[in-house]
N, C-alpha and C positions, 0 to 999 in steps of 0.2 A: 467146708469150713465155716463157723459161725464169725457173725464178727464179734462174739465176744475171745473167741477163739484166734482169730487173724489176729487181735489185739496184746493179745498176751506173747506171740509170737514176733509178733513188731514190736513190740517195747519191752516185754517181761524176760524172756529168753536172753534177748542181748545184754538187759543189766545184770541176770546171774550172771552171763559167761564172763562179764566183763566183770564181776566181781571174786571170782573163780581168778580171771586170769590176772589182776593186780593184788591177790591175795601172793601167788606167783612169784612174781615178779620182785612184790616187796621181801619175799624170805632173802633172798640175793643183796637188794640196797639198804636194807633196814641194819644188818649184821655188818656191814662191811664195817661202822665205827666203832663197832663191837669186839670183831675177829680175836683184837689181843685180848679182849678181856675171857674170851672163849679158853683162848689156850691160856691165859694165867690160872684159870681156874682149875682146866686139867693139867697141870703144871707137863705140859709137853712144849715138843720142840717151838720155836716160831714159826722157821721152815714148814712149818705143816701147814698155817695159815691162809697160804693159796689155795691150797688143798679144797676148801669148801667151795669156791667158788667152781674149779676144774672139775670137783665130782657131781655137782648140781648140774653143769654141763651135760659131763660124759652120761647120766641121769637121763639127761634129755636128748640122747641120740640114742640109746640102746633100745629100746622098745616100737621104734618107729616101721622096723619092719612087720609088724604082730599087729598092732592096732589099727592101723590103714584096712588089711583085708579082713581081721576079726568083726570089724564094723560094719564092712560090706556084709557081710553074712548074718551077723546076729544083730546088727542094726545100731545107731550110733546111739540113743537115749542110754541103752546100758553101761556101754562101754566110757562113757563121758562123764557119766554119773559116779561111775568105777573109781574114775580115774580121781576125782572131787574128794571122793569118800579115801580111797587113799592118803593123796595128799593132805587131808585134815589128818588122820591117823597119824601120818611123818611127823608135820608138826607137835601135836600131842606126845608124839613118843620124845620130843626133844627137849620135856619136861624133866623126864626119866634119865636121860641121858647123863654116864658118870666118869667116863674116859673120853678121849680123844675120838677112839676109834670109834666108839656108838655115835658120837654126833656128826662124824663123816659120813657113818652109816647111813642116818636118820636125811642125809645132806642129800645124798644120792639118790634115796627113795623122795625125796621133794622133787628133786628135778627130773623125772618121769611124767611131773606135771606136763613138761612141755611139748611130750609127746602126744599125750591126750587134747590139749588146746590144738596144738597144730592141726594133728593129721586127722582129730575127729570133729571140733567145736567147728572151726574156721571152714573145713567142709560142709558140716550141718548150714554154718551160714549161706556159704553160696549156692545149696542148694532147696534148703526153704523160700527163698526171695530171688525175684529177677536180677538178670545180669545188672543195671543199673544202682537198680534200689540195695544189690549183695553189695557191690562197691562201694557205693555209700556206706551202707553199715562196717562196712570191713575198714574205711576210714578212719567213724566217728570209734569205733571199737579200739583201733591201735594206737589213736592220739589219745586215748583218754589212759589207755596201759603203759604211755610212754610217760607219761607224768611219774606214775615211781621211779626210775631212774632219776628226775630231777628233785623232788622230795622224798625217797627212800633215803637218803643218808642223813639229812636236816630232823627226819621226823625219829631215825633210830637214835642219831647225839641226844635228842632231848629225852626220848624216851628211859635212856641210859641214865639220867639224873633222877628219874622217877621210880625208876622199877628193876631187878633184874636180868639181865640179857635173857635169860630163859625164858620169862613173861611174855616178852615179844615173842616168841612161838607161840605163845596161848592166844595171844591176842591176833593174832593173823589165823590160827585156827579156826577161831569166831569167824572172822570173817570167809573163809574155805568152807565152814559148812552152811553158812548164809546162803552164801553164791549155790552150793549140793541144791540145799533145799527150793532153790529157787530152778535149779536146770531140774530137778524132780517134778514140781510140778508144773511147768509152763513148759519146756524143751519139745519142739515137735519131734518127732521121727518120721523123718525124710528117704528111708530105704524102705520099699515096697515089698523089695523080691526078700523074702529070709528065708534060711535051712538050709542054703548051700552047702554042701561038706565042705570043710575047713581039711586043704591038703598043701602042705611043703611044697610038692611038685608043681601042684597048681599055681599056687601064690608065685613059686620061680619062673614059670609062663607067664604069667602076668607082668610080673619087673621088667620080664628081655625085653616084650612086647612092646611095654611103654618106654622104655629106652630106645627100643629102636623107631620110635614114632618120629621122624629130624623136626617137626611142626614142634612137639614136647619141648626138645632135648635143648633146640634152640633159646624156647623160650623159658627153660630152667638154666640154660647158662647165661641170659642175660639176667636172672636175677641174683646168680652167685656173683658175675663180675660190680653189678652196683652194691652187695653186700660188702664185699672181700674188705675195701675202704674203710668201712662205717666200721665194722668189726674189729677189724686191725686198731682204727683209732679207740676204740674203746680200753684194747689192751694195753696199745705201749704210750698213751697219752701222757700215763702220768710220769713217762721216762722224756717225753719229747718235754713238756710244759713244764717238770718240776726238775726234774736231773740236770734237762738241758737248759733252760729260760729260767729257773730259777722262781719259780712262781709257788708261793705259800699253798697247802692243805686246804685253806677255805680260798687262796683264787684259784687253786684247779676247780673245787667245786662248782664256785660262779662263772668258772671256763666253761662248762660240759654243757649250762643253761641256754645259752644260743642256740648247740651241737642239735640239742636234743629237741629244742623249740622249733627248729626249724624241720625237722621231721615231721612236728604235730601238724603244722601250717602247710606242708607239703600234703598228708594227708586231706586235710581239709579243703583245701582248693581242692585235689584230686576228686573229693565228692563231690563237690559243688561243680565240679566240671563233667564228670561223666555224664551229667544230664541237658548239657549242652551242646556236645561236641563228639564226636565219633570217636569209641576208644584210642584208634591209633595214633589218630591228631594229636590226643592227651599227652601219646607216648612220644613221636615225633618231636611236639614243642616243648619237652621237659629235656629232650636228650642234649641240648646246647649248653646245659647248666652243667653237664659231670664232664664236659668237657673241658666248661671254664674253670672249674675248680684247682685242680692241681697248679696250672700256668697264675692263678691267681695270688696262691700259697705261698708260689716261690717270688713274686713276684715283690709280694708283702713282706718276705721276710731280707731279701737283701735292702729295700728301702728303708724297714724300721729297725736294721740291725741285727734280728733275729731273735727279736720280741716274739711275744706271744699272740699277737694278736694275727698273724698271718695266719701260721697252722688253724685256727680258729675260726677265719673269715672264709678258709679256703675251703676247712670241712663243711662251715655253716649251709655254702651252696651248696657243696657235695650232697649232705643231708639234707637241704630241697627237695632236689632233684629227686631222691629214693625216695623222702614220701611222696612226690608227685605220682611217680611209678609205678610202685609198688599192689596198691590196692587192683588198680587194672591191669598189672602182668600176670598177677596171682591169679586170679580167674582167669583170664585166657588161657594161659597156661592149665590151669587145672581141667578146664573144658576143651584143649587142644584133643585129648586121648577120649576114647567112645568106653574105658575101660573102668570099671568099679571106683567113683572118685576116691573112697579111703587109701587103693591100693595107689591112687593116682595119684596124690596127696603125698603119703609116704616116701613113693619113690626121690618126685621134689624133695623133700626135706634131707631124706638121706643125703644126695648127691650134693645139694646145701651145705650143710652141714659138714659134710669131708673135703670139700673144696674151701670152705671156710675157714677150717682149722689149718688146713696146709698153707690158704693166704696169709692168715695171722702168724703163721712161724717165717713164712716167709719176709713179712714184713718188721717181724722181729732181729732176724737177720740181718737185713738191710739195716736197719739203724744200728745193729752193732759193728756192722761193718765201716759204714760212711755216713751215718748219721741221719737229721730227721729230713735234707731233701730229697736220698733216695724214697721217702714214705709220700714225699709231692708226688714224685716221677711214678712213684706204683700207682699212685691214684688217678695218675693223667692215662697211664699204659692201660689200667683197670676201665677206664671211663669209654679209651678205643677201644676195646673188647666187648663191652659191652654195646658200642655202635653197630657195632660189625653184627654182632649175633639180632640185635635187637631188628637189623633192618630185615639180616635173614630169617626171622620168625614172620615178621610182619608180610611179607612179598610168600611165603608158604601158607599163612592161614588166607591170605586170598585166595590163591592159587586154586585152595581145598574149597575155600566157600565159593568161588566163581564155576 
């Protein structure tokens, strides 16, 4: 590799993907101030409304079993590139768009983005660049994607006074084929072996295999129990803060800014730490934080009455702690298994993903049952589960490298 080559690869590659992957991100935050003015104009239900956000989702879990091993075989640059050139295409089609049903359509095919980012970008990254230096980028990369959620809604209300809701797909499309053109030309490909046949059977060898890896399984169920939280609170927040606290539409929003801020800074020491201190230690000295979260929540909220500021302070550490974590489980985790990382990749996200959606109903639940301390006490029960698995990944990957 030249170093004009390493160069484009250290710095050119990560800014496509990272503008690929807040192109992303923003379709979901940019629309939410939007939503009604979506369905006023296709004069449908309101009830459908959530609708765009749940199929962008479900978007983004359907394809994860296909692209992980398709990658593996035919090599990630295409399949990434694929995915980019799609995603502008959604966007662009949502120009077009003259019912209800087309723009859910065009909703769903966006969020297949995120099958592509996961299971092939965020591979490519950890495996172009050393253990260390992958962590770091995989840091600097998710603090900087994490910022739309806190300016995607600010940036759509204003937009909304200047242009029509539609626009804003055109204008995120710009930027989706920005990020293409940039993974087009700068993106290394990082799978050596290609031509593999592509076979069902095979790919199902593969899954059992990495599932029954307990090194894997471990360290994918300590990252679903520190998810389960963050996720849940993204959903029913605005039932805890607004329904239950009473807190106006712009203070949820200036609520979420701490939530969300404190995942960037988590990340970010995480980087600045992996190059000081042996992964586990990382993980070790971060795991005291999702413990004190919950006990902190409740703690906050019977002294301040049941203010807002508990839930808040309590998630704030919670979200620490998982950016602490997170950069460095993911690579462990991914390099726990000696097996194709796309299919490696995949498998995590799946099991992700379905553990995720069943905690967030779970936790839906819970507050409709007995309100927003059972969502402390999931988050305290979440935080021991995640101890528990986190120690046994940690005492297995020695075990394997001793």
């Amino acid at each position: 590799m030249t170093a004009r080559t390493a160069w484009q690869t250290l710095y050119l590659f990560p800014a496509a993907l990272i503008l690929y992957e807040f192109a992303a991100y923003l379709t979901n935050d940019m629309i939410q101030p939007g939503i009604l003015y979506v369905v006023r104009d296709f004069n449908a239900d309101p009830s459908l409304a959530p609708a765009s956000i749940s199929l962008y989702m479900a978007g983004g879990m359907v394809l994860q079993w296909l692209l992980g091993p398709l990658s593996d075989r035919i090599g990630r640059r295409p399949v990434l590139i694929a995915g980019a050139a799609i995603f502008t295409l959604a966007c662009l089609a949502t120009l077009a768009t003259q019912t209800m049903t087309q723009f859910l359509i065009a909703r769903f095919i966006q969020g297949t983005s995120m099958c592509f980012i996961a299971t092939v970008g965020y591979v490519t990254v950890q495996e172009a660049f050393s253990e260390t230096t992958a962590i770091r980028m995989m840091s600097i990369i998710i603090s900087i994607t994490l910022v739309a959620p806190i300016i995607g809604p600010l940036l759509g209300a204003v937009f909304l006074h200047l242009a029509h809701w539609k626009m804003m797909f055109g204008a995120i499309a710009v930027m989706s084929a920005l990020g293409g053109i940039g993974l087009l030309l700068y993106m290394p490909e990082t799978v050596q072996q290609r031509g593999q046949r592509f076979s069902l059977s095979a790919i199902w060898r593969d899954f059992r295999s990495i599932i029954a890896n307990p090194v894997f399984l471990s360290g994918t169920l300590t990252i679903t129990a520190i998810y389960i939280p963050l996720m849940s609170w993204v959903a029913i927040s605005p039932l805890v803060l607004m329904q239950d606290r009473g807190l106006s539409s712009t203070g949820y929003a200036w609520s979420q800014v701490p939530v969300f801020g404190c995942v960037i800074v988590g990340n970010l020491l995480s980087g600045y730490l992996a190059g000081k201190n042996a992964h586990h230690k990382v993980l070790r000295r971060s795991a005291p934080l999702l413990v004190a979260a919950g006990p902190l929540a409740l703690a906050l909220d019977h002294l301040l009455s049941g203010g807002w500021p508990g839930p808040v302070a309590g998630m704030s550490l919670f979200a620490l702690s998982v950016g602490l974590m997170f950069p460095v489980l993911f690579r462990l985790t991914l390099f726990s298994d000696s097996a194709p990382k796309g299919t490696v990749s995949a498998t995590l996200n799946i099991i992700l993903l379905a553990l995720m959606a069943l905690g967030i109903e779970l936790a839906r639940w819970l507050w409709q049952q007995w309100g927003s301390d059972t969502f402390h006490l999931m988050t305290l029960a979440c935080a021991g589960l995640s101890i528990i698995a986190l120690r046994v990944f940690i005492q297995r990957r020695e075990r394997v490298e001793n």
